[in-house]
C-alpha atoms as one frame of an Amber mdcrd trajectory, in Angstrom:
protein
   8.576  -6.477   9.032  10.828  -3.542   9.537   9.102  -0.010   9.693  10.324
   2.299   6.908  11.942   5.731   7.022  10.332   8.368   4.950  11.932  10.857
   3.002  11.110  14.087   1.740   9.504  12.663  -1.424   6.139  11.832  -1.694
   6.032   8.206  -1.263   4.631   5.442   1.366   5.833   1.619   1.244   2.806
  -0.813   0.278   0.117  -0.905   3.055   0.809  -4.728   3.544   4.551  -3.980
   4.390   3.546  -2.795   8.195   3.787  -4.433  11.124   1.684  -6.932  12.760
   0.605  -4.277  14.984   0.195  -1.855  12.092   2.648   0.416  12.129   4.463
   0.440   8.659   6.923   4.258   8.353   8.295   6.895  10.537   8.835  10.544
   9.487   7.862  12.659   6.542   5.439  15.670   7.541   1.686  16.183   7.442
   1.392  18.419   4.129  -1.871  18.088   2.551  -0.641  16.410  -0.612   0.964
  13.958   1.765  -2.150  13.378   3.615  -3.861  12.604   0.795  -1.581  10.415
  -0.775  -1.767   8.710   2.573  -5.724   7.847   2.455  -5.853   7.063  -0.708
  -3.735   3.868   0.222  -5.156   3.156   3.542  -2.524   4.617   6.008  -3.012
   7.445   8.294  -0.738   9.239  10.660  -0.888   8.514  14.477   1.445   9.403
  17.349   1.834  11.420  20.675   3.540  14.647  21.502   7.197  14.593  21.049
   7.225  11.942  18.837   7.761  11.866  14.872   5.165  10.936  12.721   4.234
   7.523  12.829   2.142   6.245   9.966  -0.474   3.008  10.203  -2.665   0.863
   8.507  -3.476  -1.834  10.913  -5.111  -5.234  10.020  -7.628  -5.668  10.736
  -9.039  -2.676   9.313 -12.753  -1.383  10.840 -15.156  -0.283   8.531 -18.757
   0.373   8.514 -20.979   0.254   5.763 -23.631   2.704   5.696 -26.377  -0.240
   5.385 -25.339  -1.473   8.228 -25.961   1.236  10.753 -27.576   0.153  14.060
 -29.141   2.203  15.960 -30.221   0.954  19.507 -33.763   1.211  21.274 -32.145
   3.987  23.546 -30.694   5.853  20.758 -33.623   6.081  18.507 -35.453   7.583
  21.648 -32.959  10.514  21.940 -33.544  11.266  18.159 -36.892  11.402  18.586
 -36.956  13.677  21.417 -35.034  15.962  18.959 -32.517  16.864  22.124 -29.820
  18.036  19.412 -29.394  20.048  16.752 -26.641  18.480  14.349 -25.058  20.591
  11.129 -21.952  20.258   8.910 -18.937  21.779   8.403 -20.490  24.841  10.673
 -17.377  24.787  13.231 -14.625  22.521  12.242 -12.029  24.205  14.300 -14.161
  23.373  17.200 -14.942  20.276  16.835 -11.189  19.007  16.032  -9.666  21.231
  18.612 -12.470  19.824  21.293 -11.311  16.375  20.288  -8.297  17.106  21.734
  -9.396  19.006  24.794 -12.176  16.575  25.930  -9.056  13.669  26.272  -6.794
  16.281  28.184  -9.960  16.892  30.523 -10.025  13.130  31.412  -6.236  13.109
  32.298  -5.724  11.220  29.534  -3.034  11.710  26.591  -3.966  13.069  22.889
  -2.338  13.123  19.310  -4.442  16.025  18.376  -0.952  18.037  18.577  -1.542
  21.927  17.568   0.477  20.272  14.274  -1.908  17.660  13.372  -4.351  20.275
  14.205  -3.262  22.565  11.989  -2.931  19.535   9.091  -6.433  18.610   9.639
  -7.851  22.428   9.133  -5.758  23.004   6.549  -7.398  19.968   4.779 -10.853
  21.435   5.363  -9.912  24.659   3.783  -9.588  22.782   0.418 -12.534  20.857
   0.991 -11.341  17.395   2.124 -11.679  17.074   5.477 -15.265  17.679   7.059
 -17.118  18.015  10.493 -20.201  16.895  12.028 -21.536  19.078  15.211 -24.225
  18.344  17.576 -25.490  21.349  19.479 -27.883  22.144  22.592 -28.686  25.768
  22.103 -25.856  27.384  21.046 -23.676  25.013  22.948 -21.247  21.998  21.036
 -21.326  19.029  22.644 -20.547  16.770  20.142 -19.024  16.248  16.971 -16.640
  14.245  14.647 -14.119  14.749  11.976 -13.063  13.191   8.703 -11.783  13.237
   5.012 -13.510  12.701   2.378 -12.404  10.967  -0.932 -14.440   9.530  -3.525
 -16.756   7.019  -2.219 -14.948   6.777   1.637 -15.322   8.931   4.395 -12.139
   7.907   6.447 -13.184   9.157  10.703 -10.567  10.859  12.403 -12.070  11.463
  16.089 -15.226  11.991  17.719 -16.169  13.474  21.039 -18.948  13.816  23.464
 -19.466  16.611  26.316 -23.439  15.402  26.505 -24.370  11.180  26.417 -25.604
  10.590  23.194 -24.702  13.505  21.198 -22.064  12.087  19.084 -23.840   9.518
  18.325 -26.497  11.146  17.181 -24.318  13.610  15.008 -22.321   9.538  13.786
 -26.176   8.592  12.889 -26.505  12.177  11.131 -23.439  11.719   8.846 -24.063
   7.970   8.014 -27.485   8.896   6.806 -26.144  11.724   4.735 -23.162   9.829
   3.444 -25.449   7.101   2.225 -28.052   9.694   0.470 -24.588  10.875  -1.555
 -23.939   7.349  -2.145 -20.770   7.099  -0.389 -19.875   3.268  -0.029 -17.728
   2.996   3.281 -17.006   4.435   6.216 -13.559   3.660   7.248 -12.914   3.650
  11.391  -9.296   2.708  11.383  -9.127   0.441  14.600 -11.947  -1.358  16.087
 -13.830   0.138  19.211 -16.810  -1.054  21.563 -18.268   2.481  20.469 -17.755
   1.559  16.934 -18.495  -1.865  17.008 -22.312  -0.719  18.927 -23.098   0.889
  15.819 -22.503  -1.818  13.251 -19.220  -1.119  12.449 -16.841  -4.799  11.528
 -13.210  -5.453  11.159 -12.374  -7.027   7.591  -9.071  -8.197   6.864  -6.681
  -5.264   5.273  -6.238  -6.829   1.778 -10.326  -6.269   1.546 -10.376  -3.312
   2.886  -7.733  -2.277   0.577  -9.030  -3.949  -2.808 -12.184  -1.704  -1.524
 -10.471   1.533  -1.080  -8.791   1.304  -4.445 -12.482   0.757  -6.429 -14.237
   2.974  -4.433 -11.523   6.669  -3.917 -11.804   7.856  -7.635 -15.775   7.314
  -7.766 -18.119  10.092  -7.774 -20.377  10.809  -5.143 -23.722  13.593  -4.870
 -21.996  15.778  -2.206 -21.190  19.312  -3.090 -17.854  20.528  -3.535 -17.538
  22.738  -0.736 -19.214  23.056   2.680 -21.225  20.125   3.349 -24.999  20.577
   4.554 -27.330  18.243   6.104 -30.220  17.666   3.654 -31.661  14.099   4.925
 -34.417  13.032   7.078 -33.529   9.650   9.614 -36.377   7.579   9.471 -36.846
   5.494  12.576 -39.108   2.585  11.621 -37.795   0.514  10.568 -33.997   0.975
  10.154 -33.007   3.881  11.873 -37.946  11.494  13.496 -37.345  14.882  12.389
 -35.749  17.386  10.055 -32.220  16.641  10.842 -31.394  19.887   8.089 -30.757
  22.163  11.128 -31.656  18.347  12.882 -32.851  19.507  16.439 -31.356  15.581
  16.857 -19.323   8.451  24.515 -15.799   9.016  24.940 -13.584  10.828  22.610
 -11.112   8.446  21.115  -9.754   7.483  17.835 -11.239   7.039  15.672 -14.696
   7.908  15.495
């Protein structure tokens, strides 16, 4: 398959048109109309510094459905010692811009460029793109990222300065996303991380006839800043008021 040029004009090829390895246009810019046009059909931008904008939607696709969550022996210990406190939307700058940071730490590369950055904020602003943050004290040491549209969260990036805490903020939001009857949690490209916590890969043609009756539903969250409001029961699916919830590796996506 060849990968497409984009224009100026709003427009994507059909998701099925990429690559075998996913990759399916080059170019445009990361507007928020853009961005949104781009999750509502299942692609999302991805590339390093110096690089145009490569766009993707991979098949397999990773997904998790909120039902699905597991939550190991180990991890349900951690919530129950109440070791973190997780909230939403409280520091979204943070949390995106310590995605970024926590890679460069490691020696390793990042596409969090200060222009996806800057996309990615600008997306909260109108109330699309949300944060998760997992705090000891007055500390963050965890946290993820995402956009929100109709019934699907799409995850961005997670990271992790403490072992366990973004997992417990990923257990946080999947609780939260189910109370608001969100329907899927897309994770872009499969991980062990990922795959831990019940995530699956489903070919792209499902996940697509998925995404397209599930982004114009309605959901219970609020408008604007999120907040958490659920309890995470521990027997026997997944203790503690997780509303200011005293509840590894940074990589995309979640």
């Amino acid at each position: 398959m060849p990968v497409y040029l984009i224009s100026n004009d709003l427009f994507f090829p059909p998701p099925d048109l990429a690559r075998e390895d996913g990759l399916l246009a080059v170019g445009g810019d990361l507007s928020p109309s853009r961005l949104l046009l781009a999750y509502r059909q299942g692609i999302f931008p991805w590339y390093n510094s110096g690089e145009p904008i490569f766009w993707w939607s991979p098949d397999p696709r990773l997904i998790l459905e909120p039902s699905d969550t597991h939550i190991s022996r180990r991890l349900k210990r951690t919530i129950r010692q109440k070791r973190f406190k997780v909230t939403l939307d409280l520091s979204f700058r943070e949390v995106i811009r310590a995605c970024s940071e926590v890679r460069l730490e490691r020696g390793e590369g990042t596409w969090l460029t200060p222009e996806m950055i800057k996309a990615y904020i600008a997306l909260h602003d109108i109330g699309k793109a949300h944060s998760v943050e997992a705090w000891q004290g007055d500390r963050l040491v965890g946290g993820l990222y995402g956009i929100a549209l109709g019934r699907v969260f799409s995850g961005e990036s997670m990271f992790t300065r403490v072992t366990d805490a973004s997992k417990v903020a990923f257990v946080t939001l999947v609780r939260q996303l189910d109370e608001w009857g969100f329907a899927m949690i897309d994770c872009q490209v499969s991980s062990r991380h990922l795959l831990s916590l019940g995530a699956k890969e489903i070919p792209r043609s499902l996940f697509l006839k998925r995404l397209k009756r599930l982004i114009d539903l309605r959901t219970k969250a609020p408008s604007g800043r999120w907040h958490v409001t659920v309890h995470i029961p521990l027997r026997p699916a997944l203790a503690g008021d997780v509303n200011s919830y005293d509840g590894t590796a940074s990589d995309k996506v979640i």
